[in-house]
N, C-alpha and C positions, 0 to 999 in steps of 0.2 A: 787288323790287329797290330799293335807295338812290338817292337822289337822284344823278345823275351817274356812278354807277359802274354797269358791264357784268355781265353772267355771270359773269363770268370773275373779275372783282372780290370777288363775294360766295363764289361759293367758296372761293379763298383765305382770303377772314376766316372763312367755315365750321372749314377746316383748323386756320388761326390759334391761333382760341378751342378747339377741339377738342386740339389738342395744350400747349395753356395748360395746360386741365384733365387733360389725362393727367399731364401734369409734379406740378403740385399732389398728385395721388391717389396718384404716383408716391413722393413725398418725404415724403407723408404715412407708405406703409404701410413706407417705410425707416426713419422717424423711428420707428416705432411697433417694430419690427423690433429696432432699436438700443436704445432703453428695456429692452426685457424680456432684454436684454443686460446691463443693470446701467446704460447711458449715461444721462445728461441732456442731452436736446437743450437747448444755448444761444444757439442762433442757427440761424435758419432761412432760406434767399437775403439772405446777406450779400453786402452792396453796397457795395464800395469804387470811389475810383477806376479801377484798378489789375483789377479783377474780380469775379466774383462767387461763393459757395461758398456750394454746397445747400445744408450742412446741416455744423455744424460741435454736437459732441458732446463730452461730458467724463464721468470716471470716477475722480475724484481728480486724482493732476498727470496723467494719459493726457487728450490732446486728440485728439480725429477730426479731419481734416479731410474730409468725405464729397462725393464728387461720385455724383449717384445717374442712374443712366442703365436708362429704359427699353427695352428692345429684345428682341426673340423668341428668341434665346438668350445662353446668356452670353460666347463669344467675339465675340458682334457687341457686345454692352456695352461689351467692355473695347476694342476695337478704336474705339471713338466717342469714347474719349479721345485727344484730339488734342496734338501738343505743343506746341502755341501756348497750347490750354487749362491743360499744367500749369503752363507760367509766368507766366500769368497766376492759378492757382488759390494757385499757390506766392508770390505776390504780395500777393493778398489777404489770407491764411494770416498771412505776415509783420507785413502792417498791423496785424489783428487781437490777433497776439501782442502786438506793442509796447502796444499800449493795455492790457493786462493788468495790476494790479499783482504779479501772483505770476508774472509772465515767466519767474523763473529758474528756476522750480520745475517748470515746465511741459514735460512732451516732448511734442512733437508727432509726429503719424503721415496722413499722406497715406493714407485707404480710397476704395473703391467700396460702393456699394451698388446690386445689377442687379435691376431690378424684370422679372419674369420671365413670360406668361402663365400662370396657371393652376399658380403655384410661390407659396411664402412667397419675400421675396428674400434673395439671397445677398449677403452682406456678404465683401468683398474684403480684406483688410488689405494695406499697403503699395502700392499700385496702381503708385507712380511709381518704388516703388525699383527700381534697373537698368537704366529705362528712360533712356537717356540720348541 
């Protein structure tokens, strides 16, 4: 046990770190997924003020914007997209465009990528369109 902290504490950071590295492994086998798609990952947990987005991908002017969500199947994937998260995803998204020099050239596309037990993952195109 740590200096100061309980059972109860260390579990938690157990969990923590634990789901750190599922995220990482997660984003990794999406990144890897999306390449042999044709994409080039250009950004990997981009950090703006505004939000952050896994995994942001390009294919000529086609831009990904990818949130990649692990979960045991895939309507609990797409279900763990919150709508708080898209406007803030669709935030960061915007940030990023503006800093582009080829902005005007660029379409953008909001996907998923569901990392899945014991599946290659499924890649989602449009995640947030209709969702309103």
């Amino acid at each position: 046990m740590g200096a100061g902290r309980g059972p109860n504490a260390d579990a938690a950071l157990k969990l923590r770190r634990k789901a750190y590295r599922r995220g990482h492994s997660s984003e990794w086998l999406a990144a890897a997924a999306l390449v042999l798609k044709g994409f080039r990952i250009v950004a990997r947990r981009y950090r703006t003020k505004l939000g952050e987005i896994d995994l942001i991908a390009r294919r000529g002017n086609l831009v990904l914007i990818v949130e990649v969500k692990a979960r045991k199947s895939l309507m609990e994937a797409m279900e763990a997209i919150a709508y708080e998260s898209e406007r803030r995803i669709e935030g960061a998204a915007d940030l990023w465009l503006s800093r582009q020099r080829d902005h005007a050239k660029i379409s953008m596309r909001f996907d998923m990528v569901a990392v899945l037990p014991w599946r290659w993952p499924v890649h989602v195109e449009n995640i947030f369109h209709g969702r309103n």
